[in-house]
C-alpha positions in Angstrom: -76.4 35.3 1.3 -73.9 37.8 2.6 -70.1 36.4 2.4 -69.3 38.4 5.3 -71.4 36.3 7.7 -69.5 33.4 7.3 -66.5 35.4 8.2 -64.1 36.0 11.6 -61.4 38.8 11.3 -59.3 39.8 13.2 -59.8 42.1 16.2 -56.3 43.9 17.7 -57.3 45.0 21.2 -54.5 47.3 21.3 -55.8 49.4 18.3 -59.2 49.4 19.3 -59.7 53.1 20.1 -57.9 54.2 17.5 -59.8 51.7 14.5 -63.0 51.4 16.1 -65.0 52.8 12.7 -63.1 49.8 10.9 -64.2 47.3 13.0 -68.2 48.8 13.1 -68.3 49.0 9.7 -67.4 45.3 9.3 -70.7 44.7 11.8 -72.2 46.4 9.5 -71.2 44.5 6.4 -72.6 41.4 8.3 -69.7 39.6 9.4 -70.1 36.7 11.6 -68.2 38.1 14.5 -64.1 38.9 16.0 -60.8 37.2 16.8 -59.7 39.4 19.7 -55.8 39.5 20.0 -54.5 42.1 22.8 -55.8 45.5 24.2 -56.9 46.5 27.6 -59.8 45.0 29.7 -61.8 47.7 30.4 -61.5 49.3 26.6 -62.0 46.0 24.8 -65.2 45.2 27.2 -66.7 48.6 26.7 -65.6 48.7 22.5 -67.4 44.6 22.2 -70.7 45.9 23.8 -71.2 48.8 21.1 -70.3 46.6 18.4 -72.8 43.9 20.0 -75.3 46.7 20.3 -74.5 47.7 16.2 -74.8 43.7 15.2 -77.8 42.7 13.8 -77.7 39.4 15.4 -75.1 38.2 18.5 -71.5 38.5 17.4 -69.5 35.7 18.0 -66.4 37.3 19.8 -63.6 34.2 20.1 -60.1 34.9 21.5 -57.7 31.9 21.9 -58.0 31.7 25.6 -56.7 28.1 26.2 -54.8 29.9 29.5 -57.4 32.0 30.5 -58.3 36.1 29.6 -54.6 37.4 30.6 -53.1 35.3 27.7 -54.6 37.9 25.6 -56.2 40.3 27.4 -54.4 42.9 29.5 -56.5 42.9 33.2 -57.2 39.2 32.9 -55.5 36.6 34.9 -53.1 34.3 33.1 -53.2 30.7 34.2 -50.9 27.8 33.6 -51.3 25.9 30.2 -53.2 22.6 30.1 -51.0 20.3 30.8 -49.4 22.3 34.0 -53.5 22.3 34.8 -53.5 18.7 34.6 -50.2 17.8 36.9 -52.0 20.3 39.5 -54.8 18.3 39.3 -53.5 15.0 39.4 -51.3 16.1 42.7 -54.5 16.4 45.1 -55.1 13.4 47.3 -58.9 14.3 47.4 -61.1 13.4 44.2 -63.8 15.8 45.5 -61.3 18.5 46.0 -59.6 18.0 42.9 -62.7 17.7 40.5 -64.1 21.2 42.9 -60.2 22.8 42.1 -60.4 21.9 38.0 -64.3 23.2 37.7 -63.4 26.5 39.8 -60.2 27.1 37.3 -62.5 26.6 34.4 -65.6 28.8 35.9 -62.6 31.9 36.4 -62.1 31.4 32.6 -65.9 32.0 31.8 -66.4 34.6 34.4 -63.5 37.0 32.9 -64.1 35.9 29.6 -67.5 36.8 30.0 -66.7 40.2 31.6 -64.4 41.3 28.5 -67.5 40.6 26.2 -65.6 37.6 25.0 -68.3 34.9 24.2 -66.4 31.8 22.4 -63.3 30.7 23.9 -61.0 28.9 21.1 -60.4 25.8 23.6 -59.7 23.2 25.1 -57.1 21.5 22.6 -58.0 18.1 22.4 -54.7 17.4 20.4 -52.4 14.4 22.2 -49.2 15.2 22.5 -48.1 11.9 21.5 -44.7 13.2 19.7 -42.2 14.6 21.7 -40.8 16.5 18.8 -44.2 18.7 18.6 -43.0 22.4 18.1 -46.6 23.6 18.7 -48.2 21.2 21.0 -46.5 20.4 24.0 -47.9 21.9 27.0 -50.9 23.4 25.4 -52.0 19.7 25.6 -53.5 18.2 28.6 -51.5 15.0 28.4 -50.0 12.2 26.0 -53.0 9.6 26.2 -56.4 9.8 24.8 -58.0 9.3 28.3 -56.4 12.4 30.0 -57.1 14.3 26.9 -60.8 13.2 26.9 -61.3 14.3 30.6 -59.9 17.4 31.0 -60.9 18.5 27.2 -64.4 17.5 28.2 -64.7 19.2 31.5 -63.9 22.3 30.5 -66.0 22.2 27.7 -69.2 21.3 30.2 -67.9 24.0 32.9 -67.6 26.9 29.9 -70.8 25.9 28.3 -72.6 26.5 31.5 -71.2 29.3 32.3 -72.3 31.2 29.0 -69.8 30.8 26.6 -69.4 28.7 23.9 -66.3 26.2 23.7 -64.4 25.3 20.7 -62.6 21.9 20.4 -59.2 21.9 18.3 -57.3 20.9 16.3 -59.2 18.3 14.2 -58.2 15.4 13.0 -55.7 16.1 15.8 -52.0 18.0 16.1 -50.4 15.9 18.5 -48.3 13.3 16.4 -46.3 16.2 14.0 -42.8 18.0 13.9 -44.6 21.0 12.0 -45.8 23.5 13.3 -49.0 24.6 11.0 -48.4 27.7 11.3 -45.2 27.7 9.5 -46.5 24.8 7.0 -48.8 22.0 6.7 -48.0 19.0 8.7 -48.6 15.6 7.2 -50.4 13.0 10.1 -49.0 9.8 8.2 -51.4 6.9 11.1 -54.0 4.9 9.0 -57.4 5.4 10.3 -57.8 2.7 12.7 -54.9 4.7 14.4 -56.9 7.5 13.9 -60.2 6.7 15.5 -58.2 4.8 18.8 -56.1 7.9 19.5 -56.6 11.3 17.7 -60.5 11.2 17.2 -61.3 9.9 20.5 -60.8 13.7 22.4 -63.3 14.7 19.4 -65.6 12.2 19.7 -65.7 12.9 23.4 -66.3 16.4 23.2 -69.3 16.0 20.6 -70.9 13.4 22.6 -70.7 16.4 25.6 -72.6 18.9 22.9 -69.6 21.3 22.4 -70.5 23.6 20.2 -67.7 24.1 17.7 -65.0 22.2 16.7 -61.4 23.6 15.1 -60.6 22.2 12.0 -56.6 22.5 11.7 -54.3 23.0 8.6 -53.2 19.3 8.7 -52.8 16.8 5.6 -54.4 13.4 6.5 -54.0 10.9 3.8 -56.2 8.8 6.1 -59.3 11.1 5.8 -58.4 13.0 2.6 -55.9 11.1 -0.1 -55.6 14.1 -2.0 -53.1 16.1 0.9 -55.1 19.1 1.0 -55.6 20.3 4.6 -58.4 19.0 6.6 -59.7 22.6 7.2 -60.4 22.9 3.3 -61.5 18.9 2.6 -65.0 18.0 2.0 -64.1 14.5 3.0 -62.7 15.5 6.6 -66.4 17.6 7.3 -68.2 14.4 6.2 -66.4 12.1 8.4 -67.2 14.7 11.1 -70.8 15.3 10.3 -71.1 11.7 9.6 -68.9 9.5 10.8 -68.7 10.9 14.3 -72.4 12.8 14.2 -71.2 16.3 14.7 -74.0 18.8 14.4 -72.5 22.4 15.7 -70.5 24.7 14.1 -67.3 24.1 11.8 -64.6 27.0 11.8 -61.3 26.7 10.0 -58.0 27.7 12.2 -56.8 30.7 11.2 -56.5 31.7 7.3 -53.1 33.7 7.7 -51.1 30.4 8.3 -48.5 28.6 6.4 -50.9 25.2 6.7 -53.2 26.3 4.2 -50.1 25.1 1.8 -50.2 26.3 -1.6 -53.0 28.2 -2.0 -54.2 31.8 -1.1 -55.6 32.3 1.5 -59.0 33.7 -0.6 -58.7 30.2 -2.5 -58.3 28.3 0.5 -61.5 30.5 1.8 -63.6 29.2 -0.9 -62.3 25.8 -0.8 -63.3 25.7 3.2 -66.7 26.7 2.5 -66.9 24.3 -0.7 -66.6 21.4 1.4 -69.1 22.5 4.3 -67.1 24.7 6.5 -69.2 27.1 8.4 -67.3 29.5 9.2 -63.5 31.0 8.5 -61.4 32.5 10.9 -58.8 35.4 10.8 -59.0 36.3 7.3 -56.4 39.1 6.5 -58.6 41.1 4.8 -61.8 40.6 4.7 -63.5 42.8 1.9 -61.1 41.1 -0.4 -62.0 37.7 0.8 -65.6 38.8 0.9 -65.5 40.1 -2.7 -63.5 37.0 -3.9 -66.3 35.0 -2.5 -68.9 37.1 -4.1 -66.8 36.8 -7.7 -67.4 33.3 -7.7 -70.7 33.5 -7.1 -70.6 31.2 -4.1 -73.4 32.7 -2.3 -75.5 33.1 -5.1 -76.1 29.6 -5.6 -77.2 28.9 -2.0 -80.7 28.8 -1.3 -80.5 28.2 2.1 -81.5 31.3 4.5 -79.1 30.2 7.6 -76.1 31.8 8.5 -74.9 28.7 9.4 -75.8 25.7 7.5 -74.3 23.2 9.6 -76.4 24.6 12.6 -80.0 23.4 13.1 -82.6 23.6 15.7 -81.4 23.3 19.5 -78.0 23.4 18.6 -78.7 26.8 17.4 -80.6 28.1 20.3 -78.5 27.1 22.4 -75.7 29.1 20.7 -77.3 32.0 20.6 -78.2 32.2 24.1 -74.7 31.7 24.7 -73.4 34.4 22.2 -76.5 36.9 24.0 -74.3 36.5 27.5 -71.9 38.8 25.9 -70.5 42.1 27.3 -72.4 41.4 30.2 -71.0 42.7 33.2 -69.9 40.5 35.9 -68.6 42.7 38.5 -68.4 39.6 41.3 -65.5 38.8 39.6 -62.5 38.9 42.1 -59.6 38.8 40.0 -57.0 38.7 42.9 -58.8 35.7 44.0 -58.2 34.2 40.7 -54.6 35.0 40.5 -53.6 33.0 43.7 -56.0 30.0 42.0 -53.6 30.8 39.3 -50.2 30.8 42.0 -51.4 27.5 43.6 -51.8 25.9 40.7 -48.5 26.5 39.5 -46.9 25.1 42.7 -49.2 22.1 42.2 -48.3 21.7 39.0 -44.6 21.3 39.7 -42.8 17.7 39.5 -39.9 15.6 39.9 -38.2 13.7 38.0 -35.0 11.3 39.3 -33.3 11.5 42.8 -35.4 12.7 45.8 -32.6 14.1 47.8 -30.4 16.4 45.9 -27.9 18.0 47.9 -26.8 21.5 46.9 -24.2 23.2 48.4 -22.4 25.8 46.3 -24.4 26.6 43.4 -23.8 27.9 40.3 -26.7 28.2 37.8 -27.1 28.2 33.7 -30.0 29.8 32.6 -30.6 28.7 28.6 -33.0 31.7 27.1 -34.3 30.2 24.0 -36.3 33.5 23.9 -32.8 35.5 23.1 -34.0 37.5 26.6 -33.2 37.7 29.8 -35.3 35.2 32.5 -35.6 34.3 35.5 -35.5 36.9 37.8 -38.0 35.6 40.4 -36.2 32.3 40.0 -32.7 34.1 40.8 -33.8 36.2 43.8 -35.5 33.1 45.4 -32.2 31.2 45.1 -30.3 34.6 46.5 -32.8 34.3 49.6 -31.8 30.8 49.8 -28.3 30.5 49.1 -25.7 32.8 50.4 -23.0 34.3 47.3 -25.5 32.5 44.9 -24.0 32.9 41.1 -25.7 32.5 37.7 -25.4 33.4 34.2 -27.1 33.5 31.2 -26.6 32.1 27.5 -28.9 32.5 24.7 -28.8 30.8 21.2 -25.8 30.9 19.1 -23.8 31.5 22.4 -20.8 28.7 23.6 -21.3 27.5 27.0 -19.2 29.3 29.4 -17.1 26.9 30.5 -14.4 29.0 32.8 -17.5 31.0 34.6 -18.7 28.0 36.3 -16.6 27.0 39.4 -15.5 23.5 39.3 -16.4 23.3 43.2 -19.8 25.2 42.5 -22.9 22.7 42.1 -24.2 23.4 38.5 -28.2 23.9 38.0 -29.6 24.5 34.4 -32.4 26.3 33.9 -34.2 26.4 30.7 -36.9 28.7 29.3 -38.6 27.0 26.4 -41.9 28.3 25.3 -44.6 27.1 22.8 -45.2 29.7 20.7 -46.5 30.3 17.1 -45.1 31.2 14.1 -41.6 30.5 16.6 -39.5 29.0 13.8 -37.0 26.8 15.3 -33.9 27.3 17.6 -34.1 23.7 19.2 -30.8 22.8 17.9 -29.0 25.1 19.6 -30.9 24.2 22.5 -30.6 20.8 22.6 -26.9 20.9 21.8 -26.5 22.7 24.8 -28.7 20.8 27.3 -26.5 17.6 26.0 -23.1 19.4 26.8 -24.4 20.5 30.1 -25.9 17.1 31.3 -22.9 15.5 32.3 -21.6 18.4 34.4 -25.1 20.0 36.0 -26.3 18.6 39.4 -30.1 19.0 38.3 -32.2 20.7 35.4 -35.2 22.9 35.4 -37.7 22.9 32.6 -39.7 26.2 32.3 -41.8 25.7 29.5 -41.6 22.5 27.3 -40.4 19.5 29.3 -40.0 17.5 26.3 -36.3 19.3 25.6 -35.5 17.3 28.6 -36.5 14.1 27.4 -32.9 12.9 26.6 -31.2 13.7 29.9 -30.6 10.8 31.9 -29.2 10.2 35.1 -29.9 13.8 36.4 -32.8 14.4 38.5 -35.2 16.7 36.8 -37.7 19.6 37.9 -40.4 20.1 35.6 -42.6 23.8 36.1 -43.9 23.6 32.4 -44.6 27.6 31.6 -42.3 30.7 33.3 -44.9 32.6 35.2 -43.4 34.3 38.5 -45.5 31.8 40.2 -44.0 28.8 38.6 -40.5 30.0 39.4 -41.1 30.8 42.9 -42.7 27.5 43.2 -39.7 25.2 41.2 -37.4 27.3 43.6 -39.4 26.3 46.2 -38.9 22.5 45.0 -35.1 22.4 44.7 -34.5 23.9 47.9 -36.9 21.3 49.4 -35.2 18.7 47.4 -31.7 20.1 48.9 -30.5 18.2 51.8 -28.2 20.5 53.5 
């Protein structure tokens, strides 16, 4: 059997023009298919349908699109992460209109998917955030409880699936309940199994009662499942509990090879380990040809007999997959992406909540604006609050900064903003952070999360305004919900 086929590399949009040959001639080696990261819409949909055309059988082109296209794609809308998604959800007073708003989002995400040749979206994560500590998690999970998790993880599953693309359920055993971020190194999920199957599993177990079609193994060390502390995505004991234990019969694929999770081994060793204990497939090699020829030196292939790409992958399950991989690169050009942006623009204002006093009277603010991001943000917040309030003042502090003390006007009312993003490979700056929010709580009049509520979490006594991501929408819309909250 060819090594290559049980391998997804990397795919950078933004170099597609100019490495194009690279990328056929690993079609032509056999691989299984593309991670796409970047480029524009237009070039990456046109580039996907000649390397479809060169495949010998459907490529499976994945991007992590738990936000929709535009988190990757340049042309694609960019919608607010899963939990946001859920809060909008949860706000509407009408079930119909709700479960109609949720299976519309989810439908946008297949349709531009679909239109970028991108035929296996890397979501939902079906991770409970269950530790408000999680550097990695956060808002990229649809709630805290096993029930929310279930439902929205679920629907979009069903509402992908039937729109053509395949969906991918991650990161088993689960992410939720860590201070590591995987990408950095590998977590350790210290629950005993019961634990396990009540909480973490449950999403999982969900989602392969629903017939998704892969499930995300993550870099994780679960004594529960596997004594030995190797990461689930390499242990033959967590693929048996799933194959077994929970009865799942679609494809395996590790989360990405390039990250610190895979712990102490290489990532061509941890490639061979993967497939050892019944991985199908492996994602985001660095380099392929050298993981392909490591493979080959150990003469993995040669002593399988079976003639399918994907041993895990029998009979309907595999027809079904492959008529979803087929819809690929075609074009869709119903698509009205400005309709999709203000489904993006309502949700965000749906999205947004309240925590503490209803009535918060402003009168002369000043505001804080904490950049964990070392940028500059918040302009669309700033110019609503300019609109709003007349000789309106800010400034901005970014880590390693004090905390401006004589700037603010001790008659001024005192807003913090925060910009707090979950983002991989991020490293951490939360103690800076948090340092700051806790010096600032007992002078500011209200705080604003954009991004991670969780760095909130320890404020009390001061009313709260939660927009969990920084889109222009979301700070037009937590503007928006101050100055409503603002009695003057």
């Amino acid at each position: 059997m060819n090594p290559y086929s049980r391998l997804i590399p990397r795919l950078n949009g933004k170099e597609l023009e100019e490495r194009f040959g690279d990328y056929l001639g690993l079609v032509k080696k056999g691989v299984a298919g593309f991670i796409i990261f970047g480029g524009e819409l237009e070039t990456v949909s046109l580039r996907v349908r000649e390397l479809q055309t060169a495949a010998p059988r459907p490529l499976i082109i994945a991007s992590d699109l738990e936000q929709g296209l535009g988190q990757q794609i340049k042309g694609g809308t960019v919608f607010p992460p899963a939990m946001a998604i859920a809060s909008a959800i949860r706000s509407q007073k009408s079930e119909a209109g709700s479960q109609k708003l949720l299976r519309d989002t989810f439908k946008a995400f297949a349709a531009e998917a679909k239109y970028a040749g991108i035929n296996a979206i890397l979501a939902p994560v079906l991770d409970i955030n269950t530790n408000p500590d999680n550097p990695i998690i956060a808002t990229r999970a649809f709630g805290e409880d096993a029930d929310t998790v279930s439902f929205f993880g679920c629907e979009m599953i069903n509402v992908l699936q039937q729109n053509g693309i395949a969906a991918c359920g991650k990161h088993f055993p689960g992410h939720g309940d860590t201070e590591t971020d995987s990408h950095i190194s590998l977590p350790v999920i210290k629950k005993d199994l019961d634990s396990l199957v009540h909480n973490e599993f449950a999403p999982f177990q969900r989602a392969v009662s629903e017939g998704v079609d892969m499930i995300m193994l993550g870099h994780l060390s679960v004594p529960a499942l596997d004594p030995s502390g190797i990461p689930a995505s390499l242990s033959g004991r967590a693929v048996s509990y799933l194959r077994d234990r929970m009865g799942f019969r679609r494809l395996i694929i590790t989360d990405a090879m390039n990250m610190g999770g895979i712990g102490q081994y290489t990532e061509n060793e941890a490639s061979l380990m993967a497939l050892n204990a019944g991985v199908d497939i492996i994602l985001h090699p660095s380099d392929p040809d050298s993981t392909a020829s490591y493979l080959q030196q150990k003469d993995y292939f040669m002593s399988k007999t079976t003639s399918l790409s994907f041993p895990g992958l029998t009979g309907e399950s595999r027809k079904a997959l492959d008529a979803r991989l087929r819809t690929s690169g075609m074009t869709c050009k119903e698509i009205d992406f400005a309709e999709h942006q203000r489904l993006s623009d309502d949700l965000a204002g749906m999205a947004v909540t309240t925590e503490g006093e209803k009535d918060v009277k402003i009168t002369k603010p000043f505001m804080i604006i904490l950049s964990e991001d070392k940028v500059e943000k918040g302009e669309r917040l700033v110019n609503a609050l300019k609109q709003r309030y007349a000789g309106f003042q800010y400034c901005s502090i970014f880590p390693g900064d004090d905390i401006p003390w004589a700037l603010i006007p001790k008659d001024h009312d005192l807003i913090v903003s925060v910009f707090s993003q979950i983002k991989a490979w991020k490293g951490q700056t939360a103690g800076w952070l948090r340092k700051a929010i806790e010096r600032l709580a007992g002078r500011s009049k209200i705080f604003i999360s954009f991004g991670n509520p969780y760095v909130l979490r320890n404020v009390r006594n001061t009313p709260k305004i939660n927009a969990f991501w920084d889109s222009a929408s979301a700070q037009r819309a937590a503007a928006a919900r101050l100055t409503s909250c603002d009695t003057t």
